[in-house]
PDB file of N, CA, C and O in Angstrom, chain B, residues numbered from 101:
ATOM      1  N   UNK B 101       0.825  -1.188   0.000  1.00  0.00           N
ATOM      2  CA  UNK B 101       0.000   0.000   0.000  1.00  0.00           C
ATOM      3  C   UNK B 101       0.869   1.251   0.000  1.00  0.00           C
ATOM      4  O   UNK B 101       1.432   1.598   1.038  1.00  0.00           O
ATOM      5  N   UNK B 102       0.991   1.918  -1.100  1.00  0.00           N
ATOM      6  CA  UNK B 102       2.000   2.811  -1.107  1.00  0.00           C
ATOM      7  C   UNK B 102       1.418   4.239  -1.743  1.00  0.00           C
ATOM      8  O   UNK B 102       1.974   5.001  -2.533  1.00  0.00           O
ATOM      9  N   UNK B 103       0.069   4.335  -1.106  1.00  0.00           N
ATOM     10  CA  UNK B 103      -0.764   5.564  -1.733  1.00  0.00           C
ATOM     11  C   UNK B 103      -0.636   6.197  -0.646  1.00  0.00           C
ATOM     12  O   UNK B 103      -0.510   5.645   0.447  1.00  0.00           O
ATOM     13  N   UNK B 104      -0.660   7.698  -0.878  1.00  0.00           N
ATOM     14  CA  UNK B 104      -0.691   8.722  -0.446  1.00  0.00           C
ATOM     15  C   UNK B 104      -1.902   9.319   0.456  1.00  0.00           C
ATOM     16  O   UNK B 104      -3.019   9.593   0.017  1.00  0.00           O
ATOM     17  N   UNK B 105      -1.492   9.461   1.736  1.00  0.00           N
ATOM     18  CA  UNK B 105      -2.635   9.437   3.003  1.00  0.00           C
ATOM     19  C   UNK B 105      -3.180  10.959   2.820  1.00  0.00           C
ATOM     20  O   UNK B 105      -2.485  11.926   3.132  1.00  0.00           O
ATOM     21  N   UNK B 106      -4.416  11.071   2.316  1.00  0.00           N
ATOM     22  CA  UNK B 106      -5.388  12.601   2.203  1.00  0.00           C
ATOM     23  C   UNK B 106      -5.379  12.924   3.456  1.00  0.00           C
ATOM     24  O   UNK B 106      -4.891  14.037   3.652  1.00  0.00           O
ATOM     25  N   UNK B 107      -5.823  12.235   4.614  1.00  0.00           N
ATOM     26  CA  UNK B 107      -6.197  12.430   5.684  1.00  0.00           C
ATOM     27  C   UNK B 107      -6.726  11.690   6.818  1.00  0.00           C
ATOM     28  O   UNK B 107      -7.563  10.849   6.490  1.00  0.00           O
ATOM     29  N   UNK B 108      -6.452  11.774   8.154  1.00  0.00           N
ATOM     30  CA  UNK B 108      -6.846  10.598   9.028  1.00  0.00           C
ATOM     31  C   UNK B 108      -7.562  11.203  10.257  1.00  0.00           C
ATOM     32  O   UNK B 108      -7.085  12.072  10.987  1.00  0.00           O
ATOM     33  N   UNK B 109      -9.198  10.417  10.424  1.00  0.00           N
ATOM     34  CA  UNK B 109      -9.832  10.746  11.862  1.00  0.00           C
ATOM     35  C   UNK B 109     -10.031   9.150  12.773  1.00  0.00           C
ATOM     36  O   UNK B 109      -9.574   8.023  12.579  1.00  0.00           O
ATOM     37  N   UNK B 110     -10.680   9.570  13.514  1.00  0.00           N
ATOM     38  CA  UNK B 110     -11.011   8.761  13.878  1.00  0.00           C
ATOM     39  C   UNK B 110     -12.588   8.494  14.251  1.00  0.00           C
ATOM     40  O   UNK B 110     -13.119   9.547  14.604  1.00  0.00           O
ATOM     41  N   UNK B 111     -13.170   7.759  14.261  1.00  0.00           N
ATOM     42  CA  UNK B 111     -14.758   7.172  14.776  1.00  0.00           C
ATOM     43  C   UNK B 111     -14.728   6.207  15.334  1.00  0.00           C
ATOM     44  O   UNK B 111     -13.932   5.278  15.193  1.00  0.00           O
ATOM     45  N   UNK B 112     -16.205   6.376  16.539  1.00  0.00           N
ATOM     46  CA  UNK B 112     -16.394   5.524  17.300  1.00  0.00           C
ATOM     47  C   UNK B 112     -17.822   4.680  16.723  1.00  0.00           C
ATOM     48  O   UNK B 112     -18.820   5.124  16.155  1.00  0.00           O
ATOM     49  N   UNK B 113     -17.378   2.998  17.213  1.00  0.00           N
ATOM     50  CA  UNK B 113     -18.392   2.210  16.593  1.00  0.00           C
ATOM     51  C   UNK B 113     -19.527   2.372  17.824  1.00  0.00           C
ATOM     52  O   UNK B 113     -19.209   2.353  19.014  1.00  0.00           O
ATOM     53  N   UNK B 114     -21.251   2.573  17.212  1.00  0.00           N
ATOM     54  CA  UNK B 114     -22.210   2.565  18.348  1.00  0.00           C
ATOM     55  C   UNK B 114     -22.499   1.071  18.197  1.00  0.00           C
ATOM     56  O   UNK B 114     -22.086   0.245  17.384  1.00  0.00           O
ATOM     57  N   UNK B 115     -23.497   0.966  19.433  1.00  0.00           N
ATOM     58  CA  UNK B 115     -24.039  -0.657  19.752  1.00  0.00           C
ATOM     59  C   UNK B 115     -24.109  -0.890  19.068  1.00  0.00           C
ATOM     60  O   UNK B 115     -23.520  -1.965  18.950  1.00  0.00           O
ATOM     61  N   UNK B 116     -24.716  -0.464  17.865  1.00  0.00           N
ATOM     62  CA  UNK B 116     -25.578  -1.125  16.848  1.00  0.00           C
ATOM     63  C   UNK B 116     -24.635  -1.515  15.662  1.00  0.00           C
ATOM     64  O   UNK B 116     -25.087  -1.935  14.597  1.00  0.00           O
ATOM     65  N   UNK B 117     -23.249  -1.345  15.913  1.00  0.00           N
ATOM     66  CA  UNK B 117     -21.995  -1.007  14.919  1.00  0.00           C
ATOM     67  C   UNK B 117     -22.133  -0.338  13.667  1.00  0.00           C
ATOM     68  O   UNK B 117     -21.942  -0.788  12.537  1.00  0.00           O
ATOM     69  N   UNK B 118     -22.544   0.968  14.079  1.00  0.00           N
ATOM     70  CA  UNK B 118     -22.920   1.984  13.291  1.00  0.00           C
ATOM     71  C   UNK B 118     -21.551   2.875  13.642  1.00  0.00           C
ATOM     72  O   UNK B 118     -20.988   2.653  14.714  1.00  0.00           O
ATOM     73  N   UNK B 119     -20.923   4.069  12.564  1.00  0.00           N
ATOM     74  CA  UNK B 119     -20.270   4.749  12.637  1.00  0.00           C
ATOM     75  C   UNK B 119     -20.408   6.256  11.491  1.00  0.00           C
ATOM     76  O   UNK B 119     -21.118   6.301  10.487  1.00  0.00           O
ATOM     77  N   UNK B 120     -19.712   7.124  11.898  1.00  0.00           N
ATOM     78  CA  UNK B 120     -20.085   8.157  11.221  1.00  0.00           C
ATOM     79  C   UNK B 120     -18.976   8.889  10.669  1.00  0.00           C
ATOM     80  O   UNK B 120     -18.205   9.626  11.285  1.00  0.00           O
ATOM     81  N   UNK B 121     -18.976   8.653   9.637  1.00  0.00           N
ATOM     82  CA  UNK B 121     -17.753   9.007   8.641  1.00  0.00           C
ATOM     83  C   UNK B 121     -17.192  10.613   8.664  1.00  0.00           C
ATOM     84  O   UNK B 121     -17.711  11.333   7.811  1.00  0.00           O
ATOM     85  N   UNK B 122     -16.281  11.184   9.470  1.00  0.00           N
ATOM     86  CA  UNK B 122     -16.220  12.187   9.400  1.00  0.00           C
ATOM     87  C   UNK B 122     -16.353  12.907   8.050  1.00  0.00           C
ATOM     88  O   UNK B 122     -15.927  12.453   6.988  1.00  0.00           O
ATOM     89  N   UNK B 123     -17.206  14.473   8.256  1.00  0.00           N
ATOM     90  CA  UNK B 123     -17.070  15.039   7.249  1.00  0.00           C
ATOM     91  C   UNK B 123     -15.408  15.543   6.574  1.00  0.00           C
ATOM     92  O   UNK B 123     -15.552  16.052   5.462  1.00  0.00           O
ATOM     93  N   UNK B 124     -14.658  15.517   6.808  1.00  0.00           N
ATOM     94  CA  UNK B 124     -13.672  15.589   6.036  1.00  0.00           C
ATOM     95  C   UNK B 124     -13.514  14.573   4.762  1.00  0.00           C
ATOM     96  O   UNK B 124     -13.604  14.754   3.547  1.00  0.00           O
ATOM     97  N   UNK B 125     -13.205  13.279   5.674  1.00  0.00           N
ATOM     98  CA  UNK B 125     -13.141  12.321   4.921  1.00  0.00           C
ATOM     99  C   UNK B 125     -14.581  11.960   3.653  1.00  0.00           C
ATOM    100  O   UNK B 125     -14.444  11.456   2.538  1.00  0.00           O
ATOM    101  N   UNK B 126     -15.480  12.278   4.110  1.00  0.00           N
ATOM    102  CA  UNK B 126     -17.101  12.003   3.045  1.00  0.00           C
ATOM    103  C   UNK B 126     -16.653  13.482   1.730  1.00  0.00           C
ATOM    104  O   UNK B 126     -16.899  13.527   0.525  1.00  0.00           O
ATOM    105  N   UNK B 127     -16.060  14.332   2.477  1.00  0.00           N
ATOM    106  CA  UNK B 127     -16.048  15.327   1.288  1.00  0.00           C
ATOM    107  C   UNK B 127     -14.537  15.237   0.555  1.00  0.00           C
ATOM    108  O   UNK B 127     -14.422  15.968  -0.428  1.00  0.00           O
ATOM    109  N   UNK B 128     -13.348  14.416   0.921  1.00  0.00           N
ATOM    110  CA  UNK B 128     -12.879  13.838   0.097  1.00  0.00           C
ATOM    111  C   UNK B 128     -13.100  13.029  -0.918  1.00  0.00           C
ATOM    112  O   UNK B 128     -13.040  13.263  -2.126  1.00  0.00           O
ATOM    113  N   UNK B 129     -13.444  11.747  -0.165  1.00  0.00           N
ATOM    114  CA  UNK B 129     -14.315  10.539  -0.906  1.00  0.00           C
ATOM    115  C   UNK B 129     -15.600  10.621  -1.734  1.00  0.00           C
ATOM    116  O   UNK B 129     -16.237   9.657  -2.159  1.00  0.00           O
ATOM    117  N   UNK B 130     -15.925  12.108  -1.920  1.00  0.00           N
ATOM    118  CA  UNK B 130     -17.186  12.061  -2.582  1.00  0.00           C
ATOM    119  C   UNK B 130     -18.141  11.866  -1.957  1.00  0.00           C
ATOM    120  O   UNK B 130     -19.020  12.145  -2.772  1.00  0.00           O
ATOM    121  N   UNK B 131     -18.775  11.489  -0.795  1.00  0.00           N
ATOM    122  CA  UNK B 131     -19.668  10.872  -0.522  1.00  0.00           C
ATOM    123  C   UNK B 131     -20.818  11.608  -0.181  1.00  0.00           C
ATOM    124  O   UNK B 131     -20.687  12.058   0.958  1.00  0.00           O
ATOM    125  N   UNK B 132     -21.767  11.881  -0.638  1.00  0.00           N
ATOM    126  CA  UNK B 132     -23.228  12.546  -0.253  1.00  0.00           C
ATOM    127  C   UNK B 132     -24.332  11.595   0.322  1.00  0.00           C
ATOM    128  O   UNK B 132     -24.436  10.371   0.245  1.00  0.00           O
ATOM    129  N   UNK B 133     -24.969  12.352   0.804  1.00  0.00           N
ATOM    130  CA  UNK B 133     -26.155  11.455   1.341  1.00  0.00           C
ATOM    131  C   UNK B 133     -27.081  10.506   0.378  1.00  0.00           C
ATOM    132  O   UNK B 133     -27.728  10.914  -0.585  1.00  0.00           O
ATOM    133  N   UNK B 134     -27.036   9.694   0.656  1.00  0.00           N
ATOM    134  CA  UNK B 134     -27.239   8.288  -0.363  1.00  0.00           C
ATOM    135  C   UNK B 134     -26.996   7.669  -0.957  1.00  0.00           C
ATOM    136  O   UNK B 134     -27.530   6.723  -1.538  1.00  0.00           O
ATOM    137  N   UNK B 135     -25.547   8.384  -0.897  1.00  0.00           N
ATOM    138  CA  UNK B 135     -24.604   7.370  -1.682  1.00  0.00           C
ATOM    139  C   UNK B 135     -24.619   6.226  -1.162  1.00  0.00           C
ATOM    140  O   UNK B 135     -24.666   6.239   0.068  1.00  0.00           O
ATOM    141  N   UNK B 136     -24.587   4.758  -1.886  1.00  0.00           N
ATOM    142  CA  UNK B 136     -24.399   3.715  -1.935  1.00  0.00           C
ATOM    143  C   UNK B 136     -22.674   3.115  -1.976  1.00  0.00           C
ATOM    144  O   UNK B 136     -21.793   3.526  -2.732  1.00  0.00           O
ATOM    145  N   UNK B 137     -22.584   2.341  -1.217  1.00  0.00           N
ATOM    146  CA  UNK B 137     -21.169   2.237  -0.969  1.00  0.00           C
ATOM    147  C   UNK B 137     -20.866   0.972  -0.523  1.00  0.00           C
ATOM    148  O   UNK B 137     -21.505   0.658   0.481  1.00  0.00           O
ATOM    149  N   UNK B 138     -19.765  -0.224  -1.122  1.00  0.00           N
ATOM    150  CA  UNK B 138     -18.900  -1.394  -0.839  1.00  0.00           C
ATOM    151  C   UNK B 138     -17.851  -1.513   0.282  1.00  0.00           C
ATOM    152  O   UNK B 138     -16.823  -0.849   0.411  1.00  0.00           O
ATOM    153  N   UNK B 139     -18.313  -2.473   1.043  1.00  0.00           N
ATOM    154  CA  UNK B 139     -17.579  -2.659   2.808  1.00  0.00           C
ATOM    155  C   UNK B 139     -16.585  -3.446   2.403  1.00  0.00           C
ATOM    156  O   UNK B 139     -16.902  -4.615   2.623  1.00  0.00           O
ATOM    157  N   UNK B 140     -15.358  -3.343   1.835  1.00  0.00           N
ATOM    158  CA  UNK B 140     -14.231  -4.317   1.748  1.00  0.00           C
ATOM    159  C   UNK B 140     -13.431  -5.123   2.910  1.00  0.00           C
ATOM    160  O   UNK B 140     -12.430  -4.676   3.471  1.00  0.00           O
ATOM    161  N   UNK B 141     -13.938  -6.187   3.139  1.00  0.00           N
ATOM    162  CA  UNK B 141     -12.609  -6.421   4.285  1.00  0.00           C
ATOM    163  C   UNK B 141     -11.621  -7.472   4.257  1.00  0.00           C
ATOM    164  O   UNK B 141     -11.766  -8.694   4.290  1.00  0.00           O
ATOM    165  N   UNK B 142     -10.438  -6.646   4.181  1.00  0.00           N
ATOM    166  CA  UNK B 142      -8.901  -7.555   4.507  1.00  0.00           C
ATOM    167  C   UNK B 142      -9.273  -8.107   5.697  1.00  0.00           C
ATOM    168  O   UNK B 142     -10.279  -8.193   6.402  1.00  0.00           O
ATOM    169  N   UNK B 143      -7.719  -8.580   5.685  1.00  0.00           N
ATOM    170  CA  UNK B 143      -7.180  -9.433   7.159  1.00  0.00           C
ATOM    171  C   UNK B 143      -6.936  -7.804   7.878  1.00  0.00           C
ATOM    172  O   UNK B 143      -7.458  -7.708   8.988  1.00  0.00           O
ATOM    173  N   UNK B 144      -6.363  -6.799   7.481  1.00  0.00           N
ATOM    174  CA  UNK B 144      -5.451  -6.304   8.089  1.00  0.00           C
ATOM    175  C   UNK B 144      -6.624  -4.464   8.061  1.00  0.00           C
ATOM    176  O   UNK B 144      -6.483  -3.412   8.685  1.00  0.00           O
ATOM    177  N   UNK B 145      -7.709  -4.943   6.973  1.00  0.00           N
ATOM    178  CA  UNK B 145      -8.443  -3.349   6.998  1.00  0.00           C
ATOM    179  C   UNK B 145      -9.255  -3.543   6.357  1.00  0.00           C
ATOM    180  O   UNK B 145      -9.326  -4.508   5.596  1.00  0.00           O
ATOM    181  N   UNK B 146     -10.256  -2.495   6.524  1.00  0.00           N
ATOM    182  CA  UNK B 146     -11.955  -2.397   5.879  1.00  0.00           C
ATOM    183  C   UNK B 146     -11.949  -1.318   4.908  1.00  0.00           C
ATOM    184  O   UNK B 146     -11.392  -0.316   5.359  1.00  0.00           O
ATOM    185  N   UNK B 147     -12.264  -1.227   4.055  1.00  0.00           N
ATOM    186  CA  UNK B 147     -12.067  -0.282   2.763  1.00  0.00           C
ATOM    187  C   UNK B 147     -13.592   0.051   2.528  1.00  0.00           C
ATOM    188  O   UNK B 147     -14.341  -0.888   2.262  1.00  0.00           O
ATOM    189  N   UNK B 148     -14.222   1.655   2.631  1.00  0.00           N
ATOM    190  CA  UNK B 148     -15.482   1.875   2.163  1.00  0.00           C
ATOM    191  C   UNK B 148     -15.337   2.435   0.413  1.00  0.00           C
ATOM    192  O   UNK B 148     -14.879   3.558   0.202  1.00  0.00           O
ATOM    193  N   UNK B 149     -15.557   1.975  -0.185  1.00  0.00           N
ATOM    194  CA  UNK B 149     -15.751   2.125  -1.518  1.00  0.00           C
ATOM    195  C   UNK B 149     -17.169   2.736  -2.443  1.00  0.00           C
ATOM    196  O   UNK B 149     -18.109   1.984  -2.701  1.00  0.00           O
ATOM    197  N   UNK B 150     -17.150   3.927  -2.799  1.00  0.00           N
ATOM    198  CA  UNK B 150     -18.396   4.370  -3.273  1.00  0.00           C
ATOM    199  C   UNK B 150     -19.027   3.207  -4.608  1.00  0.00           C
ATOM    200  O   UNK B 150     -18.178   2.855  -5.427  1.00  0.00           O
ATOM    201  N   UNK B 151     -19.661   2.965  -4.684  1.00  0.00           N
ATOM    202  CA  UNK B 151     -20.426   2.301  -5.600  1.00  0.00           C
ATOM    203  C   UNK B 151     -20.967   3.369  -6.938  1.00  0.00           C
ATOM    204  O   UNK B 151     -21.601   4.420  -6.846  1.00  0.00           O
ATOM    205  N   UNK B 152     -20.539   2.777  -7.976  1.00  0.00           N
ATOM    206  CA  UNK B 152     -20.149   3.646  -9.186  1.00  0.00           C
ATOM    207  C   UNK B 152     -20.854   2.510 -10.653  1.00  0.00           C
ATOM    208  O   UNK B 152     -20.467   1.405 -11.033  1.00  0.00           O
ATOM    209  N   UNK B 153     -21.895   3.323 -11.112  1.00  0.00           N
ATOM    210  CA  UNK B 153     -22.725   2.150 -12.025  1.00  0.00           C
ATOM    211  C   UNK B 153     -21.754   1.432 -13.385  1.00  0.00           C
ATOM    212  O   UNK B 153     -21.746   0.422 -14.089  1.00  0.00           O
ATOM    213  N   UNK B 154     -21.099   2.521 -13.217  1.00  0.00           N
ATOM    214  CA  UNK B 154     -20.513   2.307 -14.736  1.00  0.00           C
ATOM    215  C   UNK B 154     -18.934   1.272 -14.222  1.00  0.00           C
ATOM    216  O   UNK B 154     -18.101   0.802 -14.997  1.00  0.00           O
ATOM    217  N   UNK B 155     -18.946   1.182 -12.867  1.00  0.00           N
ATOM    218  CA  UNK B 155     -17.883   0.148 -12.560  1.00  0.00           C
ATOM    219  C   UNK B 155     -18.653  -1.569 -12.122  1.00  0.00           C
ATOM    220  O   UNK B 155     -17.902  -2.517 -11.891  1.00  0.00           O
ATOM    221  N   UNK B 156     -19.969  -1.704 -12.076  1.00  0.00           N
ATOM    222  CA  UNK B 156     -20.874  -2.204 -11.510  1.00  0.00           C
ATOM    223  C   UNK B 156     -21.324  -3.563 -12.822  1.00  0.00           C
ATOM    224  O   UNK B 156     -21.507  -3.166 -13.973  1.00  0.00           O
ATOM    225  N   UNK B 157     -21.431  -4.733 -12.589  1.00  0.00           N
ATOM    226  CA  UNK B 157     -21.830  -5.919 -13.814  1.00  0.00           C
ATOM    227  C   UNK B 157     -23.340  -5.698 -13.399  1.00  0.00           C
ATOM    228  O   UNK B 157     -23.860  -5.089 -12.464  1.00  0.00           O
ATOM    229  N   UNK B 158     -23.826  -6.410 -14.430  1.00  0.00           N
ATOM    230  CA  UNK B 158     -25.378  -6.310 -14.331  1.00  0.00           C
ATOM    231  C   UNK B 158     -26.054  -7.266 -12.930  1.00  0.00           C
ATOM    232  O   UNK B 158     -27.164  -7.037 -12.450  1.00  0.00           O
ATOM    233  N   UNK B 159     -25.160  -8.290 -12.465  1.00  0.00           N
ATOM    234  CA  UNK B 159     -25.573  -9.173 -11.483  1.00  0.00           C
ATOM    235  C   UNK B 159     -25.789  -7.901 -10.360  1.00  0.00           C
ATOM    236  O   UNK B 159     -26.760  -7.824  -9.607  1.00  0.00           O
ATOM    237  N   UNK B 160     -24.568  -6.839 -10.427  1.00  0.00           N
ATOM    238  CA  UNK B 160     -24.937  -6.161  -8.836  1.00  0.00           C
ATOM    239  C   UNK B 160     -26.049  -5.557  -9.486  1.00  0.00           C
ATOM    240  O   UNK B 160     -27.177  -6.048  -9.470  1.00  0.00           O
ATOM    241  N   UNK B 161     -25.726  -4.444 -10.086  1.00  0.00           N
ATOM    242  CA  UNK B 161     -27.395  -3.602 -10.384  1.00  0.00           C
ATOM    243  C   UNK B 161     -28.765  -4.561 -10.181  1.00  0.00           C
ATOM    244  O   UNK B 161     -29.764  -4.345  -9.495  1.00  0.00           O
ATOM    245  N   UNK B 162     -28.547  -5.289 -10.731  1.00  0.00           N
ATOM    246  CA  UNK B 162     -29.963  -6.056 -10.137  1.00  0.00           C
ATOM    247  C   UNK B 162     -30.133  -6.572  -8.611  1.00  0.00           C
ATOM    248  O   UNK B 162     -31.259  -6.672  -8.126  1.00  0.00           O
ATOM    249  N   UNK B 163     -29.197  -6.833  -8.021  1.00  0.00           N
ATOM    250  CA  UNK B 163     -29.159  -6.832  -6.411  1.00  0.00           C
ATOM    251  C   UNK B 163     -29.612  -5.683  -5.873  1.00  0.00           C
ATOM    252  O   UNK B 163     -30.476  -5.490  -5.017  1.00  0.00           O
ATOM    253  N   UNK B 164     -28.625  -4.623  -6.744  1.00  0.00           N
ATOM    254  CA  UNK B 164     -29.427  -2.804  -5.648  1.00  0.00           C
ATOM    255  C   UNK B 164     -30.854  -2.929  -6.034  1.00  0.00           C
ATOM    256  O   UNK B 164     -31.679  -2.797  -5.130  1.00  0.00           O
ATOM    257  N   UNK B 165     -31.272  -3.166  -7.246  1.00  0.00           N
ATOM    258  CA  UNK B 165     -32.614  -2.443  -8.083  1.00  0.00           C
ATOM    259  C   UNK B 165     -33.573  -3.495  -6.692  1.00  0.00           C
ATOM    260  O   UNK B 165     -34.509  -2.845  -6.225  1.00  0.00           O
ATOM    261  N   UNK B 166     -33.439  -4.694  -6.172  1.00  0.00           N
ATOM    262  CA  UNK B 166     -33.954  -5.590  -5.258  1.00  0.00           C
ATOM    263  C   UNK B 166     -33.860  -4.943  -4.680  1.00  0.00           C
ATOM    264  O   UNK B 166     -34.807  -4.172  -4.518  1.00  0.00           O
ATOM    265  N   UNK B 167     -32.821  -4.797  -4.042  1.00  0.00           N
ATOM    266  CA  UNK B 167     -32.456  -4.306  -2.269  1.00  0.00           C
ATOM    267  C   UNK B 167     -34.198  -3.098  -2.058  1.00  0.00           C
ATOM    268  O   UNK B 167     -35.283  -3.398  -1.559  1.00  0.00           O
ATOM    269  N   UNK B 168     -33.855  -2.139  -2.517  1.00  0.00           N
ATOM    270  CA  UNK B 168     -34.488  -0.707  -2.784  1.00  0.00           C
ATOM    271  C   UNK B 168     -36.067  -1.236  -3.053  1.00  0.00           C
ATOM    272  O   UNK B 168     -36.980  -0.568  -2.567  1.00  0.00           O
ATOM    273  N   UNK B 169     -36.352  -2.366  -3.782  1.00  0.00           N
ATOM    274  CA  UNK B 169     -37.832  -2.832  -3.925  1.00  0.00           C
ATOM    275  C   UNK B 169     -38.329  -3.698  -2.662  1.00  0.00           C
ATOM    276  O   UNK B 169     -39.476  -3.814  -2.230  1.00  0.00           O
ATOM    277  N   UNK B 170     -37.273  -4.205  -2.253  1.00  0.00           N
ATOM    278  CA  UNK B 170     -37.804  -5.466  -0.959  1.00  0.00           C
ATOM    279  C   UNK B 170     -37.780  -4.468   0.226  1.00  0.00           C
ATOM    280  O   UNK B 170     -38.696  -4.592   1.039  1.00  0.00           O
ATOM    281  N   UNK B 171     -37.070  -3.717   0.391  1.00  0.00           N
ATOM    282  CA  UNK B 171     -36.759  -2.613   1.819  1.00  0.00           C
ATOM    283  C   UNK B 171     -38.648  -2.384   2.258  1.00  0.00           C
ATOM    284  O   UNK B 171     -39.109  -2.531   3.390  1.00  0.00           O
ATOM    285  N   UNK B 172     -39.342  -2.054   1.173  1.00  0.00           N
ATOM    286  CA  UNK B 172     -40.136  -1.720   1.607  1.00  0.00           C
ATOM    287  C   UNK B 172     -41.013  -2.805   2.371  1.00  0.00           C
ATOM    288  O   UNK B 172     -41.879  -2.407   3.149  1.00  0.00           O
ATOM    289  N   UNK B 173     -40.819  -4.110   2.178  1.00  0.00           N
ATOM    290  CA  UNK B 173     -41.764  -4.860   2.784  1.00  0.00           C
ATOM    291  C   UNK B 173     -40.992  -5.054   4.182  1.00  0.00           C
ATOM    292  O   UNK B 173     -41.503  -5.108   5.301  1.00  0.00           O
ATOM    293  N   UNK B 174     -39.797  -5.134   3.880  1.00  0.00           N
ATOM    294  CA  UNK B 174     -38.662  -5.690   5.510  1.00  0.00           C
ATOM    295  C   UNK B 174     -37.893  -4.982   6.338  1.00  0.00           C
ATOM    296  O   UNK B 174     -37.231  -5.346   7.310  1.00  0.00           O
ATOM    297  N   UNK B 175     -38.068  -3.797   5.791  1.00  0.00           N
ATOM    298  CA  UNK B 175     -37.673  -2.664   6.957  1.00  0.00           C
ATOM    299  C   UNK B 175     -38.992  -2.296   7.818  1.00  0.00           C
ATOM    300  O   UNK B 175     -39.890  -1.549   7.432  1.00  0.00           O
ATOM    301  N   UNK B 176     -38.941  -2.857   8.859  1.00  0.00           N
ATOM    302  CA  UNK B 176     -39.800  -2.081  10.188  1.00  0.00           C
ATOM    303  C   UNK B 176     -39.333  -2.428  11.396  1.00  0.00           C
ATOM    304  O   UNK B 176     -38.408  -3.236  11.473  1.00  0.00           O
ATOM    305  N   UNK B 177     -39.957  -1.815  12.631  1.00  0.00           N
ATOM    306  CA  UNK B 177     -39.685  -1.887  13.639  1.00  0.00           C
ATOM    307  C   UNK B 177     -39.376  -3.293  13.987  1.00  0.00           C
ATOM    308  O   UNK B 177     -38.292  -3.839  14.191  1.00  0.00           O
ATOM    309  N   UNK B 178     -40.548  -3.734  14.007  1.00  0.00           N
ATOM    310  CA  UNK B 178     -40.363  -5.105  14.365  1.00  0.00           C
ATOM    311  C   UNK B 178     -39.360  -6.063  13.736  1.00  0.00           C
ATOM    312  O   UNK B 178     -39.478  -7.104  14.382  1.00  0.00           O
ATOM    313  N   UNK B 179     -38.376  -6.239  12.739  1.00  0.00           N
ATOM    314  CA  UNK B 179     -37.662  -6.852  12.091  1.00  0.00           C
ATOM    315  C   UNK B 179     -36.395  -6.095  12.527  1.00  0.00           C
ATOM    316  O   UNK B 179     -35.357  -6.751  12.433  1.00  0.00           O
ATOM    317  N   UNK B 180     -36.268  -4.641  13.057  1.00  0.00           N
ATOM    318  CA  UNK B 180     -35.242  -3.845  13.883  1.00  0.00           C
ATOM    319  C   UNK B 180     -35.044  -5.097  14.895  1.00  0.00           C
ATOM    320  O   UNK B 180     -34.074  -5.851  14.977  1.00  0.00           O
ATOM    321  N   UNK B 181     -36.214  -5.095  15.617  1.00  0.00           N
ATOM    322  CA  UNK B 181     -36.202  -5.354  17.253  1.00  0.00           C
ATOM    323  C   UNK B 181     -35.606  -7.152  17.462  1.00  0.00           C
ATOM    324  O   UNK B 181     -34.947  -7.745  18.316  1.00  0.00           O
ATOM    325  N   UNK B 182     -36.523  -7.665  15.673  1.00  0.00           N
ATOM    326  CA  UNK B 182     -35.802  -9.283  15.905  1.00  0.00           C
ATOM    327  C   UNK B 182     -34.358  -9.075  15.333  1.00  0.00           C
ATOM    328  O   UNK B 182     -33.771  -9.836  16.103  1.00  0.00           O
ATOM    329  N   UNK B 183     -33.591  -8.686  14.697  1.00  0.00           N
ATOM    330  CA  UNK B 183     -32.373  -8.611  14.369  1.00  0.00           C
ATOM    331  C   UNK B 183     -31.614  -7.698  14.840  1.00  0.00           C
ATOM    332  O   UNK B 183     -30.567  -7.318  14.317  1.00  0.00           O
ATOM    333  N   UNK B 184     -32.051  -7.326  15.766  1.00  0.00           N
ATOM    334  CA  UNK B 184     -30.657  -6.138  16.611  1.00  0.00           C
ATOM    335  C   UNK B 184     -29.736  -6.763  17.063  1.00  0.00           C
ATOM    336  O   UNK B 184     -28.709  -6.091  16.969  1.00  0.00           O
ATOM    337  N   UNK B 185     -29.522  -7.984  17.638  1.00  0.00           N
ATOM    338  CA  UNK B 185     -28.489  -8.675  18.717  1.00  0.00           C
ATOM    339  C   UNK B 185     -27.531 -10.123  17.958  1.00  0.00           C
ATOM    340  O   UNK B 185     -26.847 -11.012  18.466  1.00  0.00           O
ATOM    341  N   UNK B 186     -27.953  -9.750  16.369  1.00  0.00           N
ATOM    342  CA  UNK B 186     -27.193 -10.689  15.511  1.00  0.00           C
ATOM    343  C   UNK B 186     -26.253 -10.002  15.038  1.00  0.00           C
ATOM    344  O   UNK B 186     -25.437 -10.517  14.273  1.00  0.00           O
TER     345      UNK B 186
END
C-alpha cells in the first residue's frame, strides 16, 4: 500500500456497529447522502468504496434495483427489534 494518506480521523463504533464518517473524509471521498457504498474487508483493513454504475456488472445492479424494492416490505420496527443482537 504505497498511496498517499489525504487524511486521518477517527470514529467511534455505536451498539448497533454503526459509525459516522467524518465530514472531512465524506467530502474527500465524494460521498453525499445516499450514496451507496462497498464494505471491503482484509485481514489487516476495511475499505469503504463508493459504488459507481458504470464500474458495476449487471448481477450487482440487479441486487441494488432488489435491495431498494424489498426494503419496503422488511424494513420495520419489528424486524429492527428481531435482528438487533445478531
Amino acid at each position: 500500500m504505497n498511496e498517499e494518506i489525504k487524511d486521518i480521523r477517527t470514529a467511534t463504533i455505536t451498539e448497533k456497529g454503526q459509525i459516522c464518517i467524518p465530514n472531512t473524509a465524506r467530502n474527500l471521498a465524494g460521498f453525499r447522502e445516499g450514496t451507496k457504498i462497498s464494505v471491503v474487508v482484509y485481514s489487516d483493513r476495511v475499505e469503504l468504496r463508493p459504488l459507481k454504475k458504470e464500474n458495476m456488472n449487471e448481477a450487482l445492479l440487479c441486487m441494488l434495483a432488489s435491495e431498494s424494492a424489498l426494503a419496503k416490505n422488511w424494513l420495520s420496527k419489528e424486524d429492527e427489534e428481531a435482528w438487533k443482537d445478531l
